[in-house]
C-alpha positions as CSV (number, residue, x, y, z in Angstrom):
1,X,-26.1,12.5,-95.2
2,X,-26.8,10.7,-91.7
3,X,-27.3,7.4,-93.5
4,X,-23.6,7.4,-94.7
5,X,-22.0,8.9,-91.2
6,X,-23.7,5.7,-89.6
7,X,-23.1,3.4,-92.0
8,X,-22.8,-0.3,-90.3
9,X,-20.0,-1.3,-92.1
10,X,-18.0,1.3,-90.4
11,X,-18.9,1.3,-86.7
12,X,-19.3,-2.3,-86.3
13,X,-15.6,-3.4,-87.9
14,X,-13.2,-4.2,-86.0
15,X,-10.4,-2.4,-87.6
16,X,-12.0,0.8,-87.6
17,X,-9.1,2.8,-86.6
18,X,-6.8,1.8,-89.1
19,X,-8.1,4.8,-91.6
20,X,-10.2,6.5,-89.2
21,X,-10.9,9.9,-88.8
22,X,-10.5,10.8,-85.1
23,X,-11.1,14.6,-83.5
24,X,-9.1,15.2,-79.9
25,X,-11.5,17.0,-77.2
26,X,-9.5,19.1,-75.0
27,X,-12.2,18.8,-72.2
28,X,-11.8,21.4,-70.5
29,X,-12.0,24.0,-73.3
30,X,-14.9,22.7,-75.7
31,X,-18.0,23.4,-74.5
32,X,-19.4,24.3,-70.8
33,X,-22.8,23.4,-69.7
34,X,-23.1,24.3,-66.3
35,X,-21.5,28.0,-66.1
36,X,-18.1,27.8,-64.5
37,X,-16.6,28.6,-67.1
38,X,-14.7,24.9,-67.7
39,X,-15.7,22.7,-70.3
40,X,-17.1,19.7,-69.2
41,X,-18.5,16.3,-70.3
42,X,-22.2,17.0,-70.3
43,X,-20.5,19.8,-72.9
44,X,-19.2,17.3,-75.3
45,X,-22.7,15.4,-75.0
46,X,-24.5,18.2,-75.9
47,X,-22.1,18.5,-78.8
48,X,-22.5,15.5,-80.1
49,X,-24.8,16.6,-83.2
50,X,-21.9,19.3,-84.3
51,X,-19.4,15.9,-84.5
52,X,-21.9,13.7,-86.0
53,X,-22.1,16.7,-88.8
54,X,-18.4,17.3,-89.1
55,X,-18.2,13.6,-90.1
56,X,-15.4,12.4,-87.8
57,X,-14.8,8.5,-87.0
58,X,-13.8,8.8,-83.8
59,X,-13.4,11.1,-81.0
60,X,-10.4,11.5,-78.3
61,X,-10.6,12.8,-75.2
62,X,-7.9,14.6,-73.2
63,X,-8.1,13.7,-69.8
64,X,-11.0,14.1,-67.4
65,X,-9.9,12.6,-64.7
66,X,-9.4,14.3,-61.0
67,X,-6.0,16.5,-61.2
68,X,-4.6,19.7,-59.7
69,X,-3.9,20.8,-63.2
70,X,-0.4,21.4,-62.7
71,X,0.1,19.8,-66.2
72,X,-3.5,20.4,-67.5
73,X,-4.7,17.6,-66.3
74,X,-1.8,14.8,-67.2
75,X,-1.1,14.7,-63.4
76,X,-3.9,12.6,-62.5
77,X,-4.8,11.8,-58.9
78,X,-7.8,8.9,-59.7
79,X,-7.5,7.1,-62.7
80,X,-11.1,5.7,-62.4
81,X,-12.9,8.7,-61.7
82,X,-14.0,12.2,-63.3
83,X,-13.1,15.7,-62.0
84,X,-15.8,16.5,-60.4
85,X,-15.5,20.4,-62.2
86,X,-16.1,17.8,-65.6
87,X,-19.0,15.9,-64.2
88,X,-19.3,12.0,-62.9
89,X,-18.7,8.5,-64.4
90,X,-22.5,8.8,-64.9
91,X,-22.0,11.7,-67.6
92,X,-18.8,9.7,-69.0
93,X,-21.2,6.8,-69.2
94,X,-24.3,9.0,-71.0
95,X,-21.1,10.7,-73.2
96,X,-20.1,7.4,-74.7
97,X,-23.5,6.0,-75.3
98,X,-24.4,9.3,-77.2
99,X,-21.4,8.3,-79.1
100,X,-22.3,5.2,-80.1
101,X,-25.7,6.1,-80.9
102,X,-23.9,8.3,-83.4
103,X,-21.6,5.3,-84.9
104,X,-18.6,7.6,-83.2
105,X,-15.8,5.5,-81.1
106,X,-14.4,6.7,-78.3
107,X,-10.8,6.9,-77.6
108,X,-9.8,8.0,-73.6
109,X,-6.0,9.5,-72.5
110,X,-4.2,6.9,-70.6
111,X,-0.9,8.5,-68.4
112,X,0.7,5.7,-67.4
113,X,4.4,7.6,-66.9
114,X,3.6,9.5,-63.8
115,X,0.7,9.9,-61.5
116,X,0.1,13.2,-59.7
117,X,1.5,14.1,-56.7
118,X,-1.4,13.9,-55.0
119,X,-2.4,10.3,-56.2
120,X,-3.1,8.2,-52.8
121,X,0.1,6.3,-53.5
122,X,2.2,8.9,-53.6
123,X,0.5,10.6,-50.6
124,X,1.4,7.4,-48.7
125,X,4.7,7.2,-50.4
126,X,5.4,10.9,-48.7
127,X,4.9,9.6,-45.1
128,X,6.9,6.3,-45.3
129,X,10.3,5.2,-44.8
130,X,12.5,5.0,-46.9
131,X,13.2,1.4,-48.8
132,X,9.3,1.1,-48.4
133,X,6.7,-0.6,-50.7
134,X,4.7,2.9,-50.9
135,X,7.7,4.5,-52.2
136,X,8.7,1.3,-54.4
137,X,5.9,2.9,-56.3
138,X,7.6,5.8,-57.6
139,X,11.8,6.2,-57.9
140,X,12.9,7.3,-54.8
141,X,16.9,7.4,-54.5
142,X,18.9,9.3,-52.3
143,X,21.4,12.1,-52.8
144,X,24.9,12.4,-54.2
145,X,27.4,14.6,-52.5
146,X,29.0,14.5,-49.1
147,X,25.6,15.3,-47.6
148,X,23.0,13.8,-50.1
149,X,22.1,17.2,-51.1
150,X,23.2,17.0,-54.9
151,X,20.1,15.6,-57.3
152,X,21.2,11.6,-57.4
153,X,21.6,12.3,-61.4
154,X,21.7,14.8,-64.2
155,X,18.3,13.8,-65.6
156,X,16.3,17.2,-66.4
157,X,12.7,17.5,-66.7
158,X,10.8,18.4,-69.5
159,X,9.5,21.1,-68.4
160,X,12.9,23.0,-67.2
161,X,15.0,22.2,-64.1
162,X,16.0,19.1,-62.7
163,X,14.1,16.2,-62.7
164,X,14.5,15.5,-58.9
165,X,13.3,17.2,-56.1
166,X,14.1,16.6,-51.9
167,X,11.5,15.7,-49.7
168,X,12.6,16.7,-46.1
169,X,13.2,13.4,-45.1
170,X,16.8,13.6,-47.3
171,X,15.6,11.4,-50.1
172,X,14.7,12.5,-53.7
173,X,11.9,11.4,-56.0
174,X,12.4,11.2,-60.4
175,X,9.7,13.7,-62.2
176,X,10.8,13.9,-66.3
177,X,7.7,16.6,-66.0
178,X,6.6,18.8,-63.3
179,X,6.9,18.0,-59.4
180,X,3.7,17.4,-58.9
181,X,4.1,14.8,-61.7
182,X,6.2,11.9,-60.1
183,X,7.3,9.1,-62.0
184,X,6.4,6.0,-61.3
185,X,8.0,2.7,-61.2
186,X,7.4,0.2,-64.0
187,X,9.9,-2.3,-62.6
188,X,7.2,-2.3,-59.4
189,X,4.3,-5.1,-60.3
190,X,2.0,-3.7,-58.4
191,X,2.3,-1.0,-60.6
192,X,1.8,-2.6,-64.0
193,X,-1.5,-4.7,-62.3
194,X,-3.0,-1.4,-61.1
195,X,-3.0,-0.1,-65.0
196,X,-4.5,-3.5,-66.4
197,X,-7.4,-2.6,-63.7
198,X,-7.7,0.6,-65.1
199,X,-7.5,-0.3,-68.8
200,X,-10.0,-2.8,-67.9
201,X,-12.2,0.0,-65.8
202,X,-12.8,2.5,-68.9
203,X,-13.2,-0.5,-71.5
204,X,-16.2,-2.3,-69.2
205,X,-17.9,1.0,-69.7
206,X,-17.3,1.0,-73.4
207,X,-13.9,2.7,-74.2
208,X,-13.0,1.7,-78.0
209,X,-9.4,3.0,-77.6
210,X,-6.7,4.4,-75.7
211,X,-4.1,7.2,-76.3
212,X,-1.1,6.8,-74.5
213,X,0.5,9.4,-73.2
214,X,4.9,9.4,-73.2
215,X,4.5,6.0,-73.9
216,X,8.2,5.4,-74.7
217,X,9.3,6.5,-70.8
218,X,7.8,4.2,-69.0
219,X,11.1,1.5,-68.3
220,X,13.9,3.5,-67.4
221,X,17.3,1.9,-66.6
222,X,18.0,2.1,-62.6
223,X,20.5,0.4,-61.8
224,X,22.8,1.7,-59.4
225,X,24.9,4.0,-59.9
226,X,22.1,6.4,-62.2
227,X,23.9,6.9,-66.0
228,X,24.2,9.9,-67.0
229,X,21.9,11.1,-69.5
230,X,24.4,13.4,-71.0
231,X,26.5,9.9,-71.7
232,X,23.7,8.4,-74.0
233,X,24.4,9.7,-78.1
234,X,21.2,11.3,-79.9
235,X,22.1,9.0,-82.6
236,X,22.0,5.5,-80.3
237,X,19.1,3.7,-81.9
238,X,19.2,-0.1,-80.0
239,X,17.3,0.9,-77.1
240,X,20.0,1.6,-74.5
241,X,19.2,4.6,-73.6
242,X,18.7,5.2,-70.0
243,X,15.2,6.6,-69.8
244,X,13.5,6.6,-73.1
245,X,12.6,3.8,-75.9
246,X,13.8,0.8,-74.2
247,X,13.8,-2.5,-75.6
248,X,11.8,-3.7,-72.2
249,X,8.9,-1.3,-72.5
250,X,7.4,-3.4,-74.8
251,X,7.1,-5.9,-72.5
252,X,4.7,-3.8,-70.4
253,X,2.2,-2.8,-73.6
254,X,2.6,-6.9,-74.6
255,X,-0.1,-7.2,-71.1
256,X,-1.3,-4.5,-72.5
257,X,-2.5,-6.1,-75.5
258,X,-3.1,-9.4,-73.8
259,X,-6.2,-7.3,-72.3
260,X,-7.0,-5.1,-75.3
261,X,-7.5,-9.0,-77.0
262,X,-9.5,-9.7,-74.5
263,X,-12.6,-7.5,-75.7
264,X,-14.7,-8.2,-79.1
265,X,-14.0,-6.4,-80.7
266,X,-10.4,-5.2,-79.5
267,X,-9.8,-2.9,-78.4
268,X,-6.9,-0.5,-79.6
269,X,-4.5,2.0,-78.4
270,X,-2.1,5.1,-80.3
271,X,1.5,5.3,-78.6
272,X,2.9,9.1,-78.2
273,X,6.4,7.8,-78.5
274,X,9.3,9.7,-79.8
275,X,11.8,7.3,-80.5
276,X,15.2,7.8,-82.7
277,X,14.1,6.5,-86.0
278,X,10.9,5.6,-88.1
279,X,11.6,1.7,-87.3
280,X,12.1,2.1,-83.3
281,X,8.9,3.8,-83.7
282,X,6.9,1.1,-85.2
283,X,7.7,-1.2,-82.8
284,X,5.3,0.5,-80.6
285,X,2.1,-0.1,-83.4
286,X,2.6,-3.6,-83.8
287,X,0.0,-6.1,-83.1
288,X,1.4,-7.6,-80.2
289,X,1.9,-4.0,-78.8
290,X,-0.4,-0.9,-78.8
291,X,-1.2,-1.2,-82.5
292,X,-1.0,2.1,-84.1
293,X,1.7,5.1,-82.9
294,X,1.5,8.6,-83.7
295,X,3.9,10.3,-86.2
296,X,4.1,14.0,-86.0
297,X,6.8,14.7,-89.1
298,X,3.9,16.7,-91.0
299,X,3.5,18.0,-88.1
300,X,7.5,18.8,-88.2
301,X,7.8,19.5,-91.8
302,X,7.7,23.2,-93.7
303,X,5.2,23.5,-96.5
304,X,7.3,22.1,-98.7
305,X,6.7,19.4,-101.4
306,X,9.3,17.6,-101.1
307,X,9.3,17.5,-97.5
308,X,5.9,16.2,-97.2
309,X,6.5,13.8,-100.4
310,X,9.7,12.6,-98.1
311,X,7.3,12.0,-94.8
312,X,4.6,10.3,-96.5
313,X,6.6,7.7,-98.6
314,X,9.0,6.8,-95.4
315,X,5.9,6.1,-93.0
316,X,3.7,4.3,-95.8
317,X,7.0,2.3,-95.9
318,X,7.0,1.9,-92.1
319,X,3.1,1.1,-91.8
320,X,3.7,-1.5,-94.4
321,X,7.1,-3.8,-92.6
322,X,5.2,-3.0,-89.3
323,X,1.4,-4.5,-90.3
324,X,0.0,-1.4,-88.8
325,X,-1.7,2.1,-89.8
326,X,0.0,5.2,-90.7
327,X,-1.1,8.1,-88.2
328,X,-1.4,11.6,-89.7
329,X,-1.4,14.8,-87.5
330,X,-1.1,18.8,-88.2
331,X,-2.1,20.1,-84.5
332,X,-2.7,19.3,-81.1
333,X,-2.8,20.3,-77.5
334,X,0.5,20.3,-77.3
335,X,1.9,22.6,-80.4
336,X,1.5,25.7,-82.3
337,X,-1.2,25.8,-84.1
338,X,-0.7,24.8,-88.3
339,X,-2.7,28.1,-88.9
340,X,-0.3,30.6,-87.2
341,X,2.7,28.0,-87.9
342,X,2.2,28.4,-91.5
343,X,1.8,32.1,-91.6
344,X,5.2,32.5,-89.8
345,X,8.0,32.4,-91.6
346,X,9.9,29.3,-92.2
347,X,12.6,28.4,-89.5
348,X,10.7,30.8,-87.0
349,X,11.3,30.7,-83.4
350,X,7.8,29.2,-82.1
351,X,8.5,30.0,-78.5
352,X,10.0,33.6,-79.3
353,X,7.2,34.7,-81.4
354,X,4.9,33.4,-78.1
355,X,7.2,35.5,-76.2
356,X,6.7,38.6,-78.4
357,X,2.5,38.7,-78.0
358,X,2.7,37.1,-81.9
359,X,4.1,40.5,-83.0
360,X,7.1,39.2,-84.9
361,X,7.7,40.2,-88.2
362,X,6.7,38.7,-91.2
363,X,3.6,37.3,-90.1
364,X,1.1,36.8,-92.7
365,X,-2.3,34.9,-91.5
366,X,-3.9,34.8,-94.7
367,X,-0.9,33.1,-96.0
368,X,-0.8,31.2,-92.9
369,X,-5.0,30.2,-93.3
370,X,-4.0,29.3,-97.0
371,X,-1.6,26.8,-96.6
372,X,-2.9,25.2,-93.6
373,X,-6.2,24.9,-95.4
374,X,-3.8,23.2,-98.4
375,X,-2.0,20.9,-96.1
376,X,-5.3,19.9,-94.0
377,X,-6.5,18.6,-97.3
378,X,-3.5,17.0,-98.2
379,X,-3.5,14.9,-95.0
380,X,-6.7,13.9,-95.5
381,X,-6.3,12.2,-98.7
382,X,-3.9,9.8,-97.4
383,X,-4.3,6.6,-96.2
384,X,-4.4,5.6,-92.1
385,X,-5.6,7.6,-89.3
386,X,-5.7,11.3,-89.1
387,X,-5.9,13.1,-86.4
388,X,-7.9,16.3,-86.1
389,X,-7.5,18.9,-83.0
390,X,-10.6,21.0,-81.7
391,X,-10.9,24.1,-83.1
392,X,-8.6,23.9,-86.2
393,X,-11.8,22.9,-88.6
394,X,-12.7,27.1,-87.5
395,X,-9.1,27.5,-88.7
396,X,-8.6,29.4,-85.3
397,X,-4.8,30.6,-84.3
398,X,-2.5,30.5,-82.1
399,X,-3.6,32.9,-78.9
400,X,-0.1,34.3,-78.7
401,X,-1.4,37.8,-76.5
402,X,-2.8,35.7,-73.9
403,X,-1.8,37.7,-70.9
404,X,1.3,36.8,-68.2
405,X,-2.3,36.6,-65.4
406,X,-3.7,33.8,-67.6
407,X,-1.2,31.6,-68.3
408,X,-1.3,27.8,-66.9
409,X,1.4,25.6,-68.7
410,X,3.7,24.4,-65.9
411,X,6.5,25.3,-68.8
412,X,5.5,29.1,-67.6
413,X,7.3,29.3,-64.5
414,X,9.8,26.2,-64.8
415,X,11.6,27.9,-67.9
416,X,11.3,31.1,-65.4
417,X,8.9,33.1,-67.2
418,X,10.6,32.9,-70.5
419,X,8.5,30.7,-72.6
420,X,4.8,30.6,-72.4
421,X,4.6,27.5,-73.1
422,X,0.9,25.1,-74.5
423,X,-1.9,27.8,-73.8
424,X,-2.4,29.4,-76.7
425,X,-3.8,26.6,-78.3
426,X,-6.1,25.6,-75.6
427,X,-8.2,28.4,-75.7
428,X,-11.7,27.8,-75.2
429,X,-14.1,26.9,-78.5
430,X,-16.2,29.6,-80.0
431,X,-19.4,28.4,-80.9
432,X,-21.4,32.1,-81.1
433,X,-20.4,34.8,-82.8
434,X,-21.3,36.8,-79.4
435,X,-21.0,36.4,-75.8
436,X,-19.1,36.6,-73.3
437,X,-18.0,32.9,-74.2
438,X,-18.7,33.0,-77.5
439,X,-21.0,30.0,-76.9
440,X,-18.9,28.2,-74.6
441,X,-20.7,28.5,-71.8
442,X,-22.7,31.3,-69.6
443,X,-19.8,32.6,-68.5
444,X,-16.5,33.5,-69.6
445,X,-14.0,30.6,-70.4
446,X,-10.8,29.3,-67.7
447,X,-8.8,30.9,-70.8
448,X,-9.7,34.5,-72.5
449,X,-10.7,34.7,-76.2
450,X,-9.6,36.8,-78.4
451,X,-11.7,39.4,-80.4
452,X,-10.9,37.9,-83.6
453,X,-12.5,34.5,-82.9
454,X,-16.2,36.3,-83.7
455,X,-16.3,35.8,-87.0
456,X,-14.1,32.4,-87.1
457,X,-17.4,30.7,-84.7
458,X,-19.2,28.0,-85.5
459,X,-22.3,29.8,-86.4
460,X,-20.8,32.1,-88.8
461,X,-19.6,29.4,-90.5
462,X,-22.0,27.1,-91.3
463,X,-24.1,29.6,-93.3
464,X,-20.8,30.4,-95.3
465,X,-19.9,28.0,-98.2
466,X,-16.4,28.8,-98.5
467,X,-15.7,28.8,-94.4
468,X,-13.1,26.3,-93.1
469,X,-15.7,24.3,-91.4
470,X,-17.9,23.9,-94.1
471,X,-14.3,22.6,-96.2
472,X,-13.8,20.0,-93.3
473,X,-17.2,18.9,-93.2
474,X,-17.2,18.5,-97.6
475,X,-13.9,16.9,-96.7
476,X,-14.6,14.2,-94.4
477,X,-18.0,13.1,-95.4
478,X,-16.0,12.7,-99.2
479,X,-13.2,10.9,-97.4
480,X,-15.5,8.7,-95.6
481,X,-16.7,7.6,-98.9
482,X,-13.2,7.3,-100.6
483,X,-11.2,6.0,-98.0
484,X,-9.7,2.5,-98.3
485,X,-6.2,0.8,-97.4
486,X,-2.9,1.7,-97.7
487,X,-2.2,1.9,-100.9
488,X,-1.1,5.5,-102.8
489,X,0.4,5.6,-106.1
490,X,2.8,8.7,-107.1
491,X,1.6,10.7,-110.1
492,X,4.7,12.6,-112.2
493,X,4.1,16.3,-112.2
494,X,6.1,19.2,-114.2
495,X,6.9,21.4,-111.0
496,X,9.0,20.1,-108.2
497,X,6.2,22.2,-105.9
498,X,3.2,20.0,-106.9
499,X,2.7,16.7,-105.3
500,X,-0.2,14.6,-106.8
501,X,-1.4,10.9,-106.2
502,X,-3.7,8.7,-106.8
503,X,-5.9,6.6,-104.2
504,X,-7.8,3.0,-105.5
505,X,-11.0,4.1,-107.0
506,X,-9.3,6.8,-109.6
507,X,-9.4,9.4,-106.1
508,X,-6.7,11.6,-107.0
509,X,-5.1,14.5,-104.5
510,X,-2.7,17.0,-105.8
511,X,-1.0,19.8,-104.2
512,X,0.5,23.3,-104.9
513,X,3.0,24.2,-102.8
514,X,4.3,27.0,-104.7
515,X,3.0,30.4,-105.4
516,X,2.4,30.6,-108.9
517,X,-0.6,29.0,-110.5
518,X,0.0,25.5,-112.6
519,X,-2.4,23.4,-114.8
520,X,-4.6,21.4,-113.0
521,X,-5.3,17.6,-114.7
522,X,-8.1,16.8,-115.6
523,X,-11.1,15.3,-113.8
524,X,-14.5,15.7,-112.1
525,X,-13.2,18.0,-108.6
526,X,-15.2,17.1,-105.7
527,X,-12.9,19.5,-103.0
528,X,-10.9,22.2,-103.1
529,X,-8.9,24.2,-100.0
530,X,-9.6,27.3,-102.3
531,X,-11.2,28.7,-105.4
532,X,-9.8,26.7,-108.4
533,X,-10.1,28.2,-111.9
534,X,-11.5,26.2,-115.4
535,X,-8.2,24.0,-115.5
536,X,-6.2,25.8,-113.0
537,X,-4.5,25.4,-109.9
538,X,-3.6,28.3,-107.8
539,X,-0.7,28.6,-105.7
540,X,-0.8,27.0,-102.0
541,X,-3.9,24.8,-102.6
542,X,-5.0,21.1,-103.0
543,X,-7.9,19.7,-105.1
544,X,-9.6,16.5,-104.9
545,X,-11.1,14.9,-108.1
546,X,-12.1,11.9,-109.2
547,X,-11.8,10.0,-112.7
């Protein structure tokens, strides 16, 4: 099994990531090795054998770098440094050549939208005038109203509230997130040279790849007077809009690339951009640009067959016209976890059921395990990228109880205590099946685990067969083997529930999405999300086999 996880062919081409399998490390909450109860990066080192196992490509790190963790660490104070509560560049540096020992890449977060607010620059932005080059930085404007005291536009931050606040001084400074998250000014030059340094920082010490974080908010329109985001249509598609997905962004990540080229091999990059429509999006992964850019419409979509048929076909389409990669993701640090999202009912209020402790009605986890099982399988199959998040091949849930005390997502108090916001899926790993930790670390975890993740731990899994991990592990060491380009071809089926194709090689994937049991074709089956009968395939399950 070794032999084919570090097979050359794979860690020494240069496309790597364009089907690779990549797993996102939320630092912080994967595994602790000094006690503190904070994951760390000697943790993921000490890991290294468990991902080596699991069979993944590439790994993605969240980021590490000095913060205040008023955004969970995407209000970054040093861009070149580690938190010290996650170790030095020192364990970065032993991290990544453990990595590479194991033929995994390494892919860092890069938050290039805003800094934090207590970056150096925006320290010395704090105590100078007005009109000056520290606050050139950042988008400092002054106020509207007979007295200045009126926000100097409607813009709103993501995370509730307006997106300015007043410094003493009169003026007011742009944060689309938190106030300790100020934006920063892309039309500034000293600003774009400072990020080339830093791209150029992590890749000297071996970086593969970069994830980039809000990548489509980077130019903003301000030009005097501010427009009015309320003036820009959700349907305006040409790049106009004021603050996100403008035509001139791409000019930035063009550097970007110039730098990326720079490194044999070169390196790459995977754009978080929401932008109005499939093709705005794929300007983001094209060559000259970042290169890949994440899609979350599985993410998005219902377990539904022709919803996922839909999503599949549009951005094989996209990856085709834009030379690129398709990206395929089902959970991150950001979301709902697909386990608990799947055992919910469809159109269910996500943020309500948070609200409620995960006491709404109509929860069914088994359902919810099922299907998300199903649908990891699915993804899988396809060809490009996917992305995998911590914790989901235990098939853990959604924390939804984690208690008022606990909670850290800066959408907590913004909203005013009415939606809990990311934590629940940030909970620390469980490794042991006992413990305080459950194997995180010596002590309890930054974030309490529930009861139920005992028997969903690593080590009760891998002496189980049938456990999710043992699935993703079949899973990807398969898919490693299958995997080639992007090229899928539809198979006809006789239910409108069942989605099946066909990969080069005679790799076939079909899916159930229904509840009642259907005829499964015939072949050799090397996977299954579930138990399959002699020629049949149950509801709410996908099967691998080959011909």
């Amino acid at each position: 099994m070794t032999e084919l996880l570090l097979a050359p062919d794979r860690t020494l081409d240069a496309n790597w990531w364009r089907q690779a399998s990549v797993y996102q490390i939320y630092p912080r909450s994967f595994a602790d090795s000094d006690g503190n109860g904070i994951g760390d990066l000697a943790g993921v080192t000490s890991r290294m054998g468990y991902l080596t196992d699991l069979g993944v490509d590439a790994i993605w790190l969240s980021p590490f770098y000095p913060s205040a963790l008023a955004d969970g660490g995407y209000d970054v104070a040093d861009y070149r440094n580690v938190a010290p509560e996650l170790g030095t560049l020192a364990d970065f540096d032993h991290l990544v050549a453990a990595a590479h020992a194991a033929g995994i890449k390494v892919i860092v977060d890069i938050v290039p939208n805003h800094t934090s607010d207590l970056h150096p620059w925006f320290q010395e932005a704090l105590t100078a005038a007005p009109g000056s080059p520290a606050r050139d930085r950042y988008i400092f404007r002054d106020g509207t109203g007979p007295d200045g005291s009126q926000p100097p536009s409607d813009w709103i931050s993501h995370f509730g509230g307006p997106a300015w606040t007043r410094l003493p001084d009169g003026q007011w400074y742009c944060h689309l997130f938190a106030p300790e998250q100020p934006d920063l000014n892309w039309d500034n030059r000293e600003v774009r040279d400072d990020f080339l340094r830093t791209l150029r920082f992590w890749a000297d010490r071996g970086v593969d790849g970069y994830r980039v974080d809000v990548a489509h908010a980077l130019a903003k329109d301000l030009a005097e007077p501010l427009r009015s985001k309320n003036t820009v249509l959700p349907e305006v598609v040409d790049g106009s809009d004021p603050l996100f997905d403008r035509n001139e962004v791409h000019e930035i990540y063009a550097e970007w690339r110039e730098v990326f080229n720079s490194y044999d091999p070169p390196r790459t990059a995977v754009a978080e951009a929401f932008a109005p429509s499939p093709a705005r999006r794929a300007l983001y992964a094209r060559q000259t640009g970042l290169g890949q850019a994440f899609n979350f419409d599985l993410l998005q979509a219902d377990f539904d067959a022709a919803a996922y048929r839909k999503v599949v076909a549009d951005n094989l389409d996209q990856a085709r016209l834009g030379g690129s990669s398709s990206t395929w993701v089902l959970s991150n640090h950001d979301v709902v976890r697909h386990a608990s999202r799947f055992a919910l009912p469809e159109g269910a209020d996500y943020a309500q059921w948070l609200m409620s402790d995960g006491r709404a009605p109509g929860l069914d986890e088994a359902a919810g395990l099922r299907r998300a099982r199903a649908a990891t399988l699915f993804m899988l199959a396809l060809p490009g990228s996917a992305y995998l998040y911590q914790g989901e091949e235990l098939g853990l849930p959604e924390v939804a109880d984690l208690p008022a005390a606990a909670l850290a997502d800066p959408i907590w108090l913004r909203t005013g205590r009415t939606e809990k916001g990311r934590d629940g899926c940030r909970v620390p790993m469980p490794w042991d099946a006992e413990g305080d930790s459950y194997g995180f670390g010596s002590a309890a975890g930054w974030l309490p685990q529930p009861a139920g993740f005992a028997p969903l731990a690593v080590v009760a899994q891998l002496t189980d067969p049938d456990s999710t991990l043992q699935l993703y592990r079949q899973a990807l060491r398969l898919r490693r083997e299958l995997q080639t380009d992007e090229v899928l071809e539809w198979v006809a089926t006789d239910s409108p529930d069942v989605l099946h194709f066909v990969r080069p090689g005679g790799w076939h994937c079909v899916t159930n999405f229904g509840a009642a049991a259907v005829a499964l074709p015939a072949g050799d089956v090397r996977v299954a999300s579930g138990p399959v009968g002699d020629g049949v395939l149950p509801g709410e399950t996908t099967v691998w086999f080959t011909r």
